[in-house]
VOPAGU-2260 file (C-alpha; in pm, 1 decimal, decimal comma):
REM VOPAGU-2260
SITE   aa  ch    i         X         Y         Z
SITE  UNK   A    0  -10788,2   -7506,6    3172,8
SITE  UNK   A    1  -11026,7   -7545,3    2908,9
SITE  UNK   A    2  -11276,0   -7258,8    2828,5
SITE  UNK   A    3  -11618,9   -7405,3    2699,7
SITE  UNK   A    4  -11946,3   -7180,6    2590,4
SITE  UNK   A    5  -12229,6   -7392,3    2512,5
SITE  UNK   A    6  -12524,4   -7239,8    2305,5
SITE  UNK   A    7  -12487,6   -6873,5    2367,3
SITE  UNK   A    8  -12733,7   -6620,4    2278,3
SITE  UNK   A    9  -12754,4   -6276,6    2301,8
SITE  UNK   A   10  -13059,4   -6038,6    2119,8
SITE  UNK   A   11  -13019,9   -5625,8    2136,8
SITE  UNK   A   12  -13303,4   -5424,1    2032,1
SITE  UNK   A   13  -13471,5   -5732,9    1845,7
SITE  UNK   A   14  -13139,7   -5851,7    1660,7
SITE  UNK   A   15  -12981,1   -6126,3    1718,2
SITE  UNK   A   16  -12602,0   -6083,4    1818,8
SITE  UNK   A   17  -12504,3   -6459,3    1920,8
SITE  UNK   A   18  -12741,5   -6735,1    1856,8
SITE  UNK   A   19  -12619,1   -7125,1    1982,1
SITE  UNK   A   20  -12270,2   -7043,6    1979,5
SITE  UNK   A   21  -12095,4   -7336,9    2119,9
SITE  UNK   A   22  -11714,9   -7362,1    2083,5
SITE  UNK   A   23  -11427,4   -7501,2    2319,9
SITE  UNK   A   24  -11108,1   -7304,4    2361,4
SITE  UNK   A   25  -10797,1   -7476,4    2478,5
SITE  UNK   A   26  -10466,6   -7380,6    2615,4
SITE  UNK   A   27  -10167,8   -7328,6    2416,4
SITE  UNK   A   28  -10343,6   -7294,6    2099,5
SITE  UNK   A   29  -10423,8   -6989,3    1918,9
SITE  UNK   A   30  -10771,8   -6981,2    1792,0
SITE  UNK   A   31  -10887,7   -6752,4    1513,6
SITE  UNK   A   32  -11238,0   -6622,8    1459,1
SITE  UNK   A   33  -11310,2   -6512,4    1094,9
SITE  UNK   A   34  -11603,4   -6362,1     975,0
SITE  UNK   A   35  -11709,6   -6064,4     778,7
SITE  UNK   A   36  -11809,5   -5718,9     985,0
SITE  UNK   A   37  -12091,7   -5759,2    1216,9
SITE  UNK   A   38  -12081,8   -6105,6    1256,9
SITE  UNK   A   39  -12052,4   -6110,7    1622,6
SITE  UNK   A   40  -11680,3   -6173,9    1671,3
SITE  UNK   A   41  -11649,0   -5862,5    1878,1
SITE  UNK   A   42  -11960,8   -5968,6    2102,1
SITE  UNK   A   43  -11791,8   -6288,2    2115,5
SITE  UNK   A   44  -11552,9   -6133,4    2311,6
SITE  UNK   A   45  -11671,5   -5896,9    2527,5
SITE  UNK   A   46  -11894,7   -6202,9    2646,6
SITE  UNK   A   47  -11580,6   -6399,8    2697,2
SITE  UNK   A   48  -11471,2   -6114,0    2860,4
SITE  UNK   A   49  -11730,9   -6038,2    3065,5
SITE  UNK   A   50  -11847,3   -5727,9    2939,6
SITE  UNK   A   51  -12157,2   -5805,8    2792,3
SITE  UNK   A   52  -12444,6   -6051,6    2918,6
SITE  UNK   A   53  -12580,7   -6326,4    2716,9
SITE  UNK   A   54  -12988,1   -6407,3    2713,0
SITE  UNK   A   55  -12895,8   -6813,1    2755,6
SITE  UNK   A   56  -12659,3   -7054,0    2723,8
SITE  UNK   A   57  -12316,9   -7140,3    2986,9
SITE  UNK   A   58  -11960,9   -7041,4    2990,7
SITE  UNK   A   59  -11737,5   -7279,7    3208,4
SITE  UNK   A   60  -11345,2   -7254,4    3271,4
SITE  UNK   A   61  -11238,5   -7575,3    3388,6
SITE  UNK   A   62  -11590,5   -7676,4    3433,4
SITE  UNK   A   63  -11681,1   -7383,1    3641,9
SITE  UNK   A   64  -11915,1   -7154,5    3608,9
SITE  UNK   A   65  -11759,3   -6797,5    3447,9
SITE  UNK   A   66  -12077,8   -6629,9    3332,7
SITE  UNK   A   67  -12120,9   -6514,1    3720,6
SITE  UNK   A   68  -11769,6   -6462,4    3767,8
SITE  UNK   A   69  -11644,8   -6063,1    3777,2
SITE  UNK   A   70  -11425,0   -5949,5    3482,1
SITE  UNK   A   71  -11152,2   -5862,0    3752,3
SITE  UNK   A   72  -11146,9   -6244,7    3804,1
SITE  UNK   A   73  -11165,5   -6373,8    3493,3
SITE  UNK   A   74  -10759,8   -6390,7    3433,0
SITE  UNK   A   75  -10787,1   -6195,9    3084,3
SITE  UNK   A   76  -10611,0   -5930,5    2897,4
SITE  UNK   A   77  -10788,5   -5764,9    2581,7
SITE  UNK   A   78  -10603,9   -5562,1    2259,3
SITE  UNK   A   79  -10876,0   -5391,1    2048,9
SITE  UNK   A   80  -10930,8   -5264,7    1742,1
SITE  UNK   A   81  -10868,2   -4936,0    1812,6
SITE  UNK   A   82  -10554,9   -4966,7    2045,1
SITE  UNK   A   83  -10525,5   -4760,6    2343,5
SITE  UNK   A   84  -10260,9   -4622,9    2519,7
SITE  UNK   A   85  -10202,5   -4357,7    2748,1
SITE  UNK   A   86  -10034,9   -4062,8    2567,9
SITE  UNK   A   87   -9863,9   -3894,9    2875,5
SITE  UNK   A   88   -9699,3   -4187,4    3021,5
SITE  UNK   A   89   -9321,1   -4370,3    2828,9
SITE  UNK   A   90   -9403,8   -4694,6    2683,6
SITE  UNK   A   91   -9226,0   -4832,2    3018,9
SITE  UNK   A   92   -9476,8   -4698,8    3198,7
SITE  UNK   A   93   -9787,1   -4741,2    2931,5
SITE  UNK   A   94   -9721,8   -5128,5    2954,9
SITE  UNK   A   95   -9610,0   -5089,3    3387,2
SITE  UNK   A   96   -9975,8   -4981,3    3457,8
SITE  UNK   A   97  -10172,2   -5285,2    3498,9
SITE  UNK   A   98   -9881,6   -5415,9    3711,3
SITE  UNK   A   99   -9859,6   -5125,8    3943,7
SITE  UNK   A  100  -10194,7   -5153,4    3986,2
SITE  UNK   A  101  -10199,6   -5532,1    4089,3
SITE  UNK   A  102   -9931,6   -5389,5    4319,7
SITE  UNK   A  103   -9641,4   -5651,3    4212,9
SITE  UNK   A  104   -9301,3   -5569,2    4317,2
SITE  UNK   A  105   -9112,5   -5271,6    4138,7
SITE  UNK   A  106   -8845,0   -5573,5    4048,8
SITE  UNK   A  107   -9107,2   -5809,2    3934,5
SITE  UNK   A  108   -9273,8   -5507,4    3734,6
SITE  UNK   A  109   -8959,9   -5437,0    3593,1
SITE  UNK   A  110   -8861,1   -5768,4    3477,6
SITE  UNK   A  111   -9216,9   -5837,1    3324,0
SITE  UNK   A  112   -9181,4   -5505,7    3111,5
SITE  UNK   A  113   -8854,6   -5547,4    3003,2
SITE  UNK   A  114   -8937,4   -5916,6    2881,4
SITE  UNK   A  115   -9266,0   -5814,7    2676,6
SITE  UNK   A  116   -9120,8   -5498,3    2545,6
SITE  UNK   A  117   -8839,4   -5754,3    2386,5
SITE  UNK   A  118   -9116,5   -5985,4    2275,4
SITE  UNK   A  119   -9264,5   -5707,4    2053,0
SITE  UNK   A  120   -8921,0   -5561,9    1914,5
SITE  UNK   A  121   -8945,3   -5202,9    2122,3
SITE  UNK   A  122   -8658,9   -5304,9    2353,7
SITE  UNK   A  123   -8507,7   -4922,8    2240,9
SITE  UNK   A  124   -8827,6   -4765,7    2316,7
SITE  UNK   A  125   -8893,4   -4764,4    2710,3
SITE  UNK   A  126   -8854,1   -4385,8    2731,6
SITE  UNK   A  127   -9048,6   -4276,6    2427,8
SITE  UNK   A  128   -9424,8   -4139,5    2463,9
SITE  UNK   A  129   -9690,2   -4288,8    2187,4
SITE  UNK   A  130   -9721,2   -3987,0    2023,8
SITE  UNK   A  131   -9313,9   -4012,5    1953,2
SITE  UNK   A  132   -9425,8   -4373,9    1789,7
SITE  UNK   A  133   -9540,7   -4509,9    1464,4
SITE  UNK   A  134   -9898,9   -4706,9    1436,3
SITE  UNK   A  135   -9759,6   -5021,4    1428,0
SITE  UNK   A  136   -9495,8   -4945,2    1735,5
SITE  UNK   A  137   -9795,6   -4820,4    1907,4
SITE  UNK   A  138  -10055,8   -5144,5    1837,0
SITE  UNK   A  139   -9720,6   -5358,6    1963,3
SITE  UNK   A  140   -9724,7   -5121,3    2318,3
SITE  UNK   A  141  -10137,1   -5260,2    2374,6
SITE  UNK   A  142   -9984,5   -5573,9    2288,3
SITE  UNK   A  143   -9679,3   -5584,2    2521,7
SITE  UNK   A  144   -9911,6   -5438,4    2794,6
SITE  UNK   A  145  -10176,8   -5727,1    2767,2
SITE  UNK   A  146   -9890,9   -6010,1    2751,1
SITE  UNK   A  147   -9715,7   -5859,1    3091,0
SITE  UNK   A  148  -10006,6   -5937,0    3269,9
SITE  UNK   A  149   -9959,6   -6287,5    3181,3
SITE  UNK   A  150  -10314,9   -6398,8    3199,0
SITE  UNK   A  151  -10464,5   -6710,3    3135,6
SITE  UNK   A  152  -10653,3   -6586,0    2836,0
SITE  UNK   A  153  -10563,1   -6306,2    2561,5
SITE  UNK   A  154  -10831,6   -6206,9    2330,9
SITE  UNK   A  155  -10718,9   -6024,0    2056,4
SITE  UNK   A  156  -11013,5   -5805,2    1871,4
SITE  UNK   A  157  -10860,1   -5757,2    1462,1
SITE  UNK   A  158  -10524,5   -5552,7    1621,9
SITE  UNK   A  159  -10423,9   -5544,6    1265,4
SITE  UNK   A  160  -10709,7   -5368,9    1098,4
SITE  UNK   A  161  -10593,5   -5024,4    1132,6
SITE  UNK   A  162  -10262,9   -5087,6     963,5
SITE  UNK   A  163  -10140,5   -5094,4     613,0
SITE  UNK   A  164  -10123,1   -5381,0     400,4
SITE  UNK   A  165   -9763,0   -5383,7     445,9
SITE  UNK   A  166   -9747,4   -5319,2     818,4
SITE  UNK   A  167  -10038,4   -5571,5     878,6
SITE  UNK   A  168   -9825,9   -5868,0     697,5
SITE  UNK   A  169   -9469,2   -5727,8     878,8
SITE  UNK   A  170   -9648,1   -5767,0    1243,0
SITE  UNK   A  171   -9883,5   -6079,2    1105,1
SITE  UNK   A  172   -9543,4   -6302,0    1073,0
SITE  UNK   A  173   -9403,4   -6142,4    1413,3
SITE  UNK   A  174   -9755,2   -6208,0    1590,3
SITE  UNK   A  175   -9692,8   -6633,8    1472,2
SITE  UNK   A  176   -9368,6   -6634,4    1631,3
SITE  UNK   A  177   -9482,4   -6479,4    1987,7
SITE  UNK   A  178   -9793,9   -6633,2    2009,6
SITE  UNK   A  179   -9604,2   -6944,9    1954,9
SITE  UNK   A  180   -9477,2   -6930,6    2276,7
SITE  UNK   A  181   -9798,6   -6858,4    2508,1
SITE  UNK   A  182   -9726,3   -7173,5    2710,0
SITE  UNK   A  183  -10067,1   -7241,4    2874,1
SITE  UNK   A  184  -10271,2   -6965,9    2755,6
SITE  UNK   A  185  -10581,9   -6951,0    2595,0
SITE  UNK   A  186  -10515,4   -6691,0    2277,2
SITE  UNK   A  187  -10815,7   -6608,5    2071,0
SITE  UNK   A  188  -10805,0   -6372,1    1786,2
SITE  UNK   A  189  -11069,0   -6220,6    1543,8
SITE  UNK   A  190  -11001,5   -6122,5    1198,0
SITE  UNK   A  191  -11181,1   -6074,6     873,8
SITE  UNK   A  192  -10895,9   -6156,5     683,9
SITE  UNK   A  193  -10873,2   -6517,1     548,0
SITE  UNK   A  194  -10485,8   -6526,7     524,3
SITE  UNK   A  195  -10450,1   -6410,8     848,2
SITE  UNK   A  196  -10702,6   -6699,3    1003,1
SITE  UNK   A  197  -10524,1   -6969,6     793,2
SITE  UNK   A  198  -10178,8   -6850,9     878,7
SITE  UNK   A  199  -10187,4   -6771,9    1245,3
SITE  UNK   A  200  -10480,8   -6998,2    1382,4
SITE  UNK   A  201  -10399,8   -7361,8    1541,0
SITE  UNK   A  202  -10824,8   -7353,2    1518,6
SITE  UNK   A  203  -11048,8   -7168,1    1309,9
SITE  UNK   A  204  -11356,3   -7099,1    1416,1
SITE  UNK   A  205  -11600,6   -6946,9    1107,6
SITE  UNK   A  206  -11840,3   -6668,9    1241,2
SITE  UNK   A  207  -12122,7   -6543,9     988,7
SITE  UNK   A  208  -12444,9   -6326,1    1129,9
SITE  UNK   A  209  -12420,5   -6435,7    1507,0
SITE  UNK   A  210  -12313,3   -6854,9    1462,9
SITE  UNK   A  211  -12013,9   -7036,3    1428,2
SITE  UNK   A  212  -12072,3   -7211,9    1100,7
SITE  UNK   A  213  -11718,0   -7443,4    1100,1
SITE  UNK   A  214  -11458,5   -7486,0    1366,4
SITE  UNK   A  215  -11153,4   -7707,1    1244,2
SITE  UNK   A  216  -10763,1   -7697,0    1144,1
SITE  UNK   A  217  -10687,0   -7428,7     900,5
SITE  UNK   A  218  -10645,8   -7716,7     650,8
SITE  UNK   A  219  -10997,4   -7893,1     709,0
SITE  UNK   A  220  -11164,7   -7530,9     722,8
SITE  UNK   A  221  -10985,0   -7467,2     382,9
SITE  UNK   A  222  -11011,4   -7797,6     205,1
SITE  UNK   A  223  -11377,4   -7898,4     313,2
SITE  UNK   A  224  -11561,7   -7565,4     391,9
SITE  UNK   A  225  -11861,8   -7711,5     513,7
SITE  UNK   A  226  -12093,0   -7462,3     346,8
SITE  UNK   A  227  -12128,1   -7216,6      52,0
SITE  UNK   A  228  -12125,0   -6925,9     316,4
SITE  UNK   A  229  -11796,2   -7103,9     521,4
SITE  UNK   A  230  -11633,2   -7094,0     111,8
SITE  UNK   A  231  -11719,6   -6747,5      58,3
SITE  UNK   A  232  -11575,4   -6622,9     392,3
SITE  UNK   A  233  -11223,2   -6819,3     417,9
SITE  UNK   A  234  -11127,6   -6743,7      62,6
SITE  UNK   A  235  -10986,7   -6382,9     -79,0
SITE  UNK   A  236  -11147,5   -6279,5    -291,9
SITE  UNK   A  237  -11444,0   -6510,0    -224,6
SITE  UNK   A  238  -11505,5   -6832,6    -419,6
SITE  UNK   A  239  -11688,4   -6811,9    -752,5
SITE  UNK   A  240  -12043,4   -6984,1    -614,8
SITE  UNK   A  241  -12285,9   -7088,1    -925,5
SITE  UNK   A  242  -12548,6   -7319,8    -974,5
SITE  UNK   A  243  -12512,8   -7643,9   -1239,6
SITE  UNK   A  244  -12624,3   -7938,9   -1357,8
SITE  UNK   A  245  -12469,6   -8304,9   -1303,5
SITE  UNK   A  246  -12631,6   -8503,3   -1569,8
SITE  UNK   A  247  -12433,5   -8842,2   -1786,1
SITE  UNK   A  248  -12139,6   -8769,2   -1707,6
SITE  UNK   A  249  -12120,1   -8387,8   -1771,4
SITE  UNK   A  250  -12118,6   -8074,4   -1553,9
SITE  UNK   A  251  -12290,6   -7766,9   -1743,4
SITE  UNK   A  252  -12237,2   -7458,9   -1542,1
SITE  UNK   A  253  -12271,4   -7087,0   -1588,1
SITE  UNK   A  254  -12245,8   -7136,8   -1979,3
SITE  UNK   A  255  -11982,5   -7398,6   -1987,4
SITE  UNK   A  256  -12106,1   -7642,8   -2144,2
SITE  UNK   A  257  -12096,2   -8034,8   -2146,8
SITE  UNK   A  258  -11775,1   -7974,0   -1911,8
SITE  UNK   A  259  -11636,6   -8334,2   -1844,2
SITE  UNK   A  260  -11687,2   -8449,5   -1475,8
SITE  UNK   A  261  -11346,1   -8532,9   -1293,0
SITE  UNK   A  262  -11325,6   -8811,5   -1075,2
SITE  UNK   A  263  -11432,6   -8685,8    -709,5
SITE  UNK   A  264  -11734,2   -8588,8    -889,6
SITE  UNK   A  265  -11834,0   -8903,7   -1072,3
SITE  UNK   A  266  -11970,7   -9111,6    -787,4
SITE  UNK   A  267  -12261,5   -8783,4    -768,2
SITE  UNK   A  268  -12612,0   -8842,6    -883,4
SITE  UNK   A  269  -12746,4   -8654,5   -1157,0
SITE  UNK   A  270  -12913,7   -8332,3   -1042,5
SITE  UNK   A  271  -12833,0   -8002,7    -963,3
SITE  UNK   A  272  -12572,0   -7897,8    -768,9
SITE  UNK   A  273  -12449,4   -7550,7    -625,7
SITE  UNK   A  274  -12062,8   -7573,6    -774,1
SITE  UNK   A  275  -11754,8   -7366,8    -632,0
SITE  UNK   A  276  -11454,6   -7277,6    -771,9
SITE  UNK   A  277  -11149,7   -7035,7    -628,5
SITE  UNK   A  278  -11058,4   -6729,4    -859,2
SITE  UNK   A  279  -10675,2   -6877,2    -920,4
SITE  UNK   A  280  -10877,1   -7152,1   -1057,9
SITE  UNK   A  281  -11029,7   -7006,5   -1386,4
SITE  UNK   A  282  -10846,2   -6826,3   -1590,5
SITE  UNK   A  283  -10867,1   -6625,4   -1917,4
SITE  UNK   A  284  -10821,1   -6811,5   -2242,4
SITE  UNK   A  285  -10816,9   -6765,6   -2627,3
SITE  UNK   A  286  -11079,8   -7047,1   -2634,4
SITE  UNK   A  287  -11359,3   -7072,0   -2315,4
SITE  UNK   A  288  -11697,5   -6900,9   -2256,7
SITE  UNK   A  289  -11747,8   -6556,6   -2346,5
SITE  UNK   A  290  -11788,6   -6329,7   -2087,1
SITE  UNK   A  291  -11784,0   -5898,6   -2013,9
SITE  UNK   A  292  -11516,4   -5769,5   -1775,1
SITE  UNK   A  293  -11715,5   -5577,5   -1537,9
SITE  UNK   A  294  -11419,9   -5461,8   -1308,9
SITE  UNK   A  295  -11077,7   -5461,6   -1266,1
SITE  UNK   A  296  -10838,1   -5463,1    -960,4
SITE  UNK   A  297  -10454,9   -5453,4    -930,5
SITE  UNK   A  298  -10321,0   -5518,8    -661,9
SITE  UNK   A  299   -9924,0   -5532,0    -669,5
SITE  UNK   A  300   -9817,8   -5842,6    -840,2
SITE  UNK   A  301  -10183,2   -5976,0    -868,5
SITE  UNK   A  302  -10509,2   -5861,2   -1082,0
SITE  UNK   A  303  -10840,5   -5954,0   -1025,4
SITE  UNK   A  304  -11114,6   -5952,3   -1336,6
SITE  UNK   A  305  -11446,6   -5965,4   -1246,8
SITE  UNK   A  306  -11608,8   -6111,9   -1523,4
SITE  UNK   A  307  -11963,9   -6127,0   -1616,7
SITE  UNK   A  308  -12104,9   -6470,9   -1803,2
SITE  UNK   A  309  -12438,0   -6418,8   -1861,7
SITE  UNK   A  310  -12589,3   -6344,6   -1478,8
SITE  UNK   A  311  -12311,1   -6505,4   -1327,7
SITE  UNK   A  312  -12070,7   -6291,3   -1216,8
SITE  UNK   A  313  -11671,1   -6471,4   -1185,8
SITE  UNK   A  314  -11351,0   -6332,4   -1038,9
SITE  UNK   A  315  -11002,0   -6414,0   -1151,1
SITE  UNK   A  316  -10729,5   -6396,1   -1011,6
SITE  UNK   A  317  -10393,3   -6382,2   -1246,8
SITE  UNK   A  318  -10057,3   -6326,8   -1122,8
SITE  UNK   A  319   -9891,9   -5999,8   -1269,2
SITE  UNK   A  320  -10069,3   -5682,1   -1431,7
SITE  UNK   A  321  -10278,9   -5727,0   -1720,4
SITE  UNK   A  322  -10411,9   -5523,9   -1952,5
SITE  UNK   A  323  -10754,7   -5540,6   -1907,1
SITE  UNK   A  324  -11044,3   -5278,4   -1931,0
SITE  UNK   A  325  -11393,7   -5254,4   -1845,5
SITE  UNK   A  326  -11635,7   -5370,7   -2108,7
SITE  UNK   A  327  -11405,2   -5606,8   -2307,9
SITE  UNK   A  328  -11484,6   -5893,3   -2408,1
SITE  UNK   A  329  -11283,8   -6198,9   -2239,7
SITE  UNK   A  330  -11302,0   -6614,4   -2287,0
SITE  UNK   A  331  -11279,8   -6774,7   -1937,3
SITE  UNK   A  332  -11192,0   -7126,7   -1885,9
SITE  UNK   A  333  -11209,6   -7327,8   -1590,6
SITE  UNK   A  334  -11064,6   -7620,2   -1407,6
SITE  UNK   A  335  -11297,8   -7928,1   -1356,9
SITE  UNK   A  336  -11099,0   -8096,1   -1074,7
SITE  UNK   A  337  -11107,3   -7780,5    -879,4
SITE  UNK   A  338  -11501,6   -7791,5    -875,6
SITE  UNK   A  339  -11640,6   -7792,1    -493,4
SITE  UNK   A  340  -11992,1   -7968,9    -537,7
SITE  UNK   A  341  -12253,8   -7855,0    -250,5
SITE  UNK   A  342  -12652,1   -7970,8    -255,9
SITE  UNK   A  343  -12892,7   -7709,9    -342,8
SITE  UNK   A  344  -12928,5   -7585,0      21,7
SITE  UNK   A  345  -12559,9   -7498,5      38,1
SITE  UNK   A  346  -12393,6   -7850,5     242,1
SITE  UNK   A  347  -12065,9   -7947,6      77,6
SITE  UNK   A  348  -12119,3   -8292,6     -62,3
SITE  UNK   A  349  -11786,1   -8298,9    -264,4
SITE  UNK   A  350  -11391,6   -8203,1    -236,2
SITE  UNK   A  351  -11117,2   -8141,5    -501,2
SITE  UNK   A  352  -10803,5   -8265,0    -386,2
SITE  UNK   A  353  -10672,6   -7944,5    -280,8
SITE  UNK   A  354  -10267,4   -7937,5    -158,8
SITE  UNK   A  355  -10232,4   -7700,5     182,8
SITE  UNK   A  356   -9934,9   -7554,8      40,4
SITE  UNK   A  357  -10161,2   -7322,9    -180,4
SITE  UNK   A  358  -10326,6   -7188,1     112,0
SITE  UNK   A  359  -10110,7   -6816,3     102,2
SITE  UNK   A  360   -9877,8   -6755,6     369,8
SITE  UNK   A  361   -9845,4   -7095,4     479,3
């Protein structure tokens, strides 16, 4: 059964929280809601959920009305943020309590525990308390809790955000697998990381200041972000935005000059243009524009140089650690037939031809 919201809106305190957001959920698939903090992806939820109360707009299941139904109706299981469990009961019993309470059979609770526990890998953990498990062991008890119920929907609030980097990419590749399997159940689950969206989402849904900007395949999301805000938010670190001119033939941009126009560009009238490139798309070079490094980050097998050219600040991303300091002076050169082209409002209007297989983690 479907679950529809049509034109939401929600204002607290004279801000707006949700404003027109329409989106369609559908069973089986696993929907992912990226945005940056505060974009409403939490609210989102807790409206979904019943928790909080929209100003306007509808909610239907199946085409029936679920704003006025009662959240102990509304077939859903929620894992936040911060996970909660209860300290003085086993992780049997921590994931057994929803069940008792529905008052299902001690063999049907049994059987329902066991199964989830082995879902989440803690099969050799029934008799432990939380406080005897790691973060990570205890995020997966929430989450083996939430999938016993076996509700219709499972909303899923950034479960990985606490985590380390390591952790959060160990459970991110389990997560695909399980949710793989939900059979008829709506899954939706917010992150603010992009390779998270593009990996575990069948649908992304883009979230920035209260409004879905783009909903789409990870693929059309990442190959045609539909704005300069959509580009910014589903690419890590954000794409390199700058305005340009499209004039004869030539693209001048952020001090490149007279760069030669490839062909998805070439159909384009002359004018200016807003142009986007990705950080592992301009790279540092003996010969290229001259810019200052303004900041440098390493992160494992990956450094990112911020570079400043003129007021346009770049990043790039190189594979490896280079040496690289604040202050020097660096020659950046970039690839034409990776420039996105969107009008001066921010609207894409043009598309490198860009292979999925580059998208990380896919």
């Amino acid at each position: 059964m479907n679950l529809s919201a049509t034109d939401l809106c929600l204002t607290v305190d004279g801000v707006d929280h949700l404003t027109n957001v329409t989106a369609a959920f559908q069973p089986g698939r696993l929907h992912t809601v990226i945005g940056r903090t505060m974009a409403g992806k939490t609210t989102l939820l807790r409206v979904l959920a019943g928790l909080q109360k929209v100003d306007s707009g509808s909610l239907t299941r199946a085409g029936a009305d679920f704003l006025g139904t009662p959240v102990w109706q509304r077939d859903i299981a929620m894992v936040y943020q911060q996970f909660i469990n209860y300290p003085h009961l086993s992780v049997f019993h921590n994931v057994a309590f929803p069940l008792k309470r529905a008052g299902l059979s001690r063999e049907e609770i049994q059987r329902r525990v066991r199964q989830s526990l082995a879902s989440v890998g803690l099969t050799d953990f029934e008799k432990r308390k939380p406080s005897q498990l790691s973060g990570g062991q205890q995020q997966r008890v929430a989450m083996a809790r939430a999938l016993a119920r076996g509700t219709g929907i499972l909303l899923l609030d950034e479960p990985l955000a606490n985590l380390d980097y390591k952790l959060r990419e160990q459970l991110r590749d389990e997560f695909k697998t399980l949710f793989s399997d939900r059979g008829e159940t709506i899954v939706i689950y917010t992150t603010t990381e992009p390779a998270e969206a593009m990996m575990l989402g069948d649908v992304v849904l883009v979230m920035h200041e209260g409004r879905i900007l783009q909903t789409g395949t990870p693929q059309e999301v990442y190959e045609r972000p539909a704005t300069t805000t959509v580009a910014s938010i589903i690419n890590d670190p954000p794409m390199n935005i700058f305005t340009g001119r499209l004039e004869s033939g030539q693209v001048t941009v952020a001090g490149f000059q007279a760069t030669h126009v490839s062909a998805h560009l070439a159909d384009l009238p002359d004018g200016t243009y807003q142009f986007g490139l990705r950080a592992t798309d301009v790279s540092l070079a003996v010969a290229g524009v001259e810019g200052v490094v303004a900041f440098v980050e390493i992160s494992g097998s990956e450094t990112f140089v911020h570079v400043a050219v003129g007021q346009s600040p770049f990043v790039v991303q190189i594979e490896g650690i280079h040496d690289v300091a604040l202050g020097d002076l660096v020659r950046l050169r970039l690839r034409p037939d990776r420039l996105f082209a969107f009008d001066e409002e921010g609207t894409l209007v043009r598309t490198p031809s860009y292979d999925l297989a580059s998208v990380e983690g896919r």
